[in-house]
N, C-alpha and C positions, 0 to 999 in steps of 0.2 A: 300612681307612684312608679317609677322608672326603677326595671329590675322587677316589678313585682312579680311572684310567680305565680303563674296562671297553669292549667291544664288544659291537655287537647287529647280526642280520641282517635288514635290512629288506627289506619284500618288493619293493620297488626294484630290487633286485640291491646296494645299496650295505651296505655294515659300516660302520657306525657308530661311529666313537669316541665315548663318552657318559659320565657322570659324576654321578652322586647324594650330596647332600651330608642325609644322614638328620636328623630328629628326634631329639634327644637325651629330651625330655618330653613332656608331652600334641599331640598334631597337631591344626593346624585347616586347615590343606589342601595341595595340593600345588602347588609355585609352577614352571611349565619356561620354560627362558630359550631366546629365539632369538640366536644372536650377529650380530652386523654381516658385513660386508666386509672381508672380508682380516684378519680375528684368527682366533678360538677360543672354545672353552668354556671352556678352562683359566683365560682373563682375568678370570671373573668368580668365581673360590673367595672372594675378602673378601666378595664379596655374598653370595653363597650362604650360607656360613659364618654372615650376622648374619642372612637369613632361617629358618638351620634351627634358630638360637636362639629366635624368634619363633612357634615354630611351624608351618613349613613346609619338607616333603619336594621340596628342588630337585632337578630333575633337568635336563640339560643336556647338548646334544651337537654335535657340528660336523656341519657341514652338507655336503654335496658338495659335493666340491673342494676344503674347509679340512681343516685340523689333522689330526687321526688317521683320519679317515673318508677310506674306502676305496670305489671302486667304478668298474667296468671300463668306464665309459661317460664318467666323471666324474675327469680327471685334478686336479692343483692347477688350479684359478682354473677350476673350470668346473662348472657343474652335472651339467650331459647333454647327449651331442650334440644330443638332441631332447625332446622335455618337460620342460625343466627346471623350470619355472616350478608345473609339476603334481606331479614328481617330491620337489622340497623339502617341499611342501607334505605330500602322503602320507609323506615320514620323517617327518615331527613329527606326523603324526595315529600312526605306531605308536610314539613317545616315548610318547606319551601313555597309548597300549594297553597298553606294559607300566606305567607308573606306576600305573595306576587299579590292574592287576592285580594289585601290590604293594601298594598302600595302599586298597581299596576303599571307597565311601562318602565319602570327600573331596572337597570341592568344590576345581575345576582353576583357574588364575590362571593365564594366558598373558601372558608380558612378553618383548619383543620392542625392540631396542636398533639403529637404523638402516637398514641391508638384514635385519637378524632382523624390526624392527618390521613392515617391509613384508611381510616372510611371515607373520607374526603378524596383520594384519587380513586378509591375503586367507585365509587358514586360519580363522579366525573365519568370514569371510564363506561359506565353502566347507561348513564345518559347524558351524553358531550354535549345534547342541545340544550339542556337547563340551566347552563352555567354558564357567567361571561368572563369569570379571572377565577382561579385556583391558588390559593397559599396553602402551604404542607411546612409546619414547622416542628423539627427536633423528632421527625419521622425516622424510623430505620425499615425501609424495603430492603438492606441485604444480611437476611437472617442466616445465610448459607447452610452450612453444612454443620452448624450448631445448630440453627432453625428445624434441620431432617432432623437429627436427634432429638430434638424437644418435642419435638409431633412423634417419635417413633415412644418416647417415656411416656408420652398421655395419651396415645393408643392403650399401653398396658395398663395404665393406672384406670382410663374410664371403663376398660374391660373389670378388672379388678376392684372398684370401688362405686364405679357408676360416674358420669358427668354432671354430675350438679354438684360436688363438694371439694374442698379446694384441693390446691396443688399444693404443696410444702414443697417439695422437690424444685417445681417451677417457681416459686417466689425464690425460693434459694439459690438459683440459675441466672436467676436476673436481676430485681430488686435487692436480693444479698450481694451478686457480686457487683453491683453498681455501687450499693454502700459503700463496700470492700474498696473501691476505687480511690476514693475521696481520704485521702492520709492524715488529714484534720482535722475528722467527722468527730460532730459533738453529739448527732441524733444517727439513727438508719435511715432518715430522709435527706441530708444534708446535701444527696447528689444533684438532688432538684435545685437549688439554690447558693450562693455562698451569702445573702441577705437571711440571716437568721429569724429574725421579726415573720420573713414570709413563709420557711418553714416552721416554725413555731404555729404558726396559723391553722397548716396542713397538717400538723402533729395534733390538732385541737381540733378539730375538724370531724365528729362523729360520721362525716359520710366521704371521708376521705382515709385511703391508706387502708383497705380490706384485703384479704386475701381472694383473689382470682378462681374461680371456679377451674376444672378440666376444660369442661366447657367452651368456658369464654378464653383462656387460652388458645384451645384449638381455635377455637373462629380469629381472634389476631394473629397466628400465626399464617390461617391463609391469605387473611386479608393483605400481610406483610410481602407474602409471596405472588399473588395474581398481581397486586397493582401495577409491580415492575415487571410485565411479561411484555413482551413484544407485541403480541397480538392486543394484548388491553391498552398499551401505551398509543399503539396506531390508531385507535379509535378517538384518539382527544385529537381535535381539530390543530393543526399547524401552527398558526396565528392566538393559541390561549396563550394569553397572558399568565404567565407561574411565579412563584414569587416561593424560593426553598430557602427556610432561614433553618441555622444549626449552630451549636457552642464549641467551643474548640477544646472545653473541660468536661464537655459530656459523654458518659461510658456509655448511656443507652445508644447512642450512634455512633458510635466508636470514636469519640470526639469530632465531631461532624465527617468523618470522613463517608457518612453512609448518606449524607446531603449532598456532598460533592459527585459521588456516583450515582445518584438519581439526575441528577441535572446533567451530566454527560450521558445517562442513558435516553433522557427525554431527548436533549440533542442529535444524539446520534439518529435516530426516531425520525427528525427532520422537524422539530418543534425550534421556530425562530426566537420567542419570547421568553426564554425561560432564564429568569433572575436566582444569582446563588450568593448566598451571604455567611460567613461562620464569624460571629460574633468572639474575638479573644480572651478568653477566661473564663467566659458563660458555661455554666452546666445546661440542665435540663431545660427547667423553666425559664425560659428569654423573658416571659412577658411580665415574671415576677424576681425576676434575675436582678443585680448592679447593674444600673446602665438600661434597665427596658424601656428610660423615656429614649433613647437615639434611636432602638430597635423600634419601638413604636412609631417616630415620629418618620423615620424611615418607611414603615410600612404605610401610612398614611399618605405618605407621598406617591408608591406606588401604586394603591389603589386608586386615588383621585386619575393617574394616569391612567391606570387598566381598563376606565370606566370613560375616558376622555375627559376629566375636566380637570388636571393639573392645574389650569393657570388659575384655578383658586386655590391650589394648596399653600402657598408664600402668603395669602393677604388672610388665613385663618390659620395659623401659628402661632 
């Protein structure tokens, strides 16, 4: 069955919930998704399903501390008591281990959707030869000097409470004031979407919308901060293909404006390939947003290119 979900043991210590949506016909590479904050892998079967139509073997799994994955260091809403930031990273380099093992000779597309994106460039950045295109969508690398104070509040809080238990503070910093954004809002998820059918879903979703640990706070927030550093950005090869998609309704990236400054930072960098897109009206989730078959059918096209085989993207439309 396609989507089923399967387990794998990583050398983490953690089990895996993980899920491969195959090739039906010829393959032209293999596409792994990193999910956001406080969803799943499960969320993204429509995508998966129109990329394994297009020619590519998704493979896709929750992260420590979401959905089906398992691991005795990493309850819900937490990475690891201690490396987490390193920890995430090494499960998606052995995603990757087994997929290649499975499909060999494929070139790899890593796409990465919010807190997945932020693991997605610093995994790039960590090992630039296991990846051959990079998508980062609806990411914010510039947390600034709202970002220092968010890390200076959960310094005190993990001192004072310990890191494994949530933030009130920090949900209320970011998820509250994203709410707060949205002047129409009929739920406190409404930012993710203006298709209500999709958050409704996300509202229903017992392994979706938790409160975030100290913890795993802190590890997004480095994650936010090392990816755009100079010295990490120079280690991705010149010639990666980047594909940076963002909404122009969405508050977690200050309405894309924090997509548009990642893609002139990779430029500046001297990265020739790097695509920027800010979808008009779109909040958070593009890929479950009004409008995510142009987004989709857009990224389709640039994969098929990132991977060389465009000139079948027109005749599998």
């Amino acid at each position: 069955m396609f989507g089923q979900l399967r387990t794998l043991q990583s050398p983490t210590g953690a089990t895996l919930g993980w899920r491969h949506w195959p090739v039906c016909d010829a393959a032209e590479g293999i596409l792994l998704i990193s999910h956001g904050l406080a969803e799943h892998s499960g969320r993204y079967a429509r995508f998966a399903e129109t990329m394994a139509r297009h020619g590519f073997h998704v493979y896709a799994h929750d992260h420590r501390g979401h959905g089906e994955s398992r691991a005795p260091d990493a309850q819900l809403g937490l990475f690891s008591q201690r490396g987490g930031f390193e920890k995430v990273i090494a499960d998606l380099r052995h995603m990757r281990e087994m997929a290649v093992t499975n499909h060999p000779g494929l070139p790899i597309v890593l796409f990465g959707h919010s807190m997945g994106g932020l693991i997605a460039l610093n995994a790039a950045e960590s090992d630039p030869e296991l990846y051959d295109a990079l998508a980062v969508w609806n990411s914010n690398f510039r947390p600034g000097l709202a970002g220092r104070g968010a890390l200076a509040i959960l310094a005190i809080e993990r001192m004072l409470k310990g890191s494994d238990v949530p933030s009130p503070l920090l949900s209320k910093l970011t998820f509250g004031a994203w709410s707060k954004a949205i002047a129409d809002r009929k739920t406190d998820f409404d930012w993710l979407s203006r298709d209500q059918d999709e958050v409704s879903k996300y509202v229903a979703d017992p392994l979706c919308g938790f409160d975030a640990s100290v913890s795993l706070w802190i590890d997004v927030f480095e994650l936010a901060f090392a990816g755009a550093r100079s010295d990490r950005l120079a280690r991705l090869p010149a010639k990666l293909p980047v594909h940076l998609v963002g909404g122009s309704a969405d508050p977690s990236t200050m309405n894309g404006d924090a997509i548009g400054w990642l893609g002139r930072r990779m430029k500046a960098r001297g990265m020739t390939d790097v695509t920027v897109t800010i979808y008009q009206g779109m909040r958070h989730e593009t890929l479950n947003e009004i409008g995510r078959e142009t987004a989709t059918e857009d990224f389709v096209r640039w994969c098929l290119e990132a991977v060389g085989a465009e000139s079948r993207a027109i005749e599998r439309m």
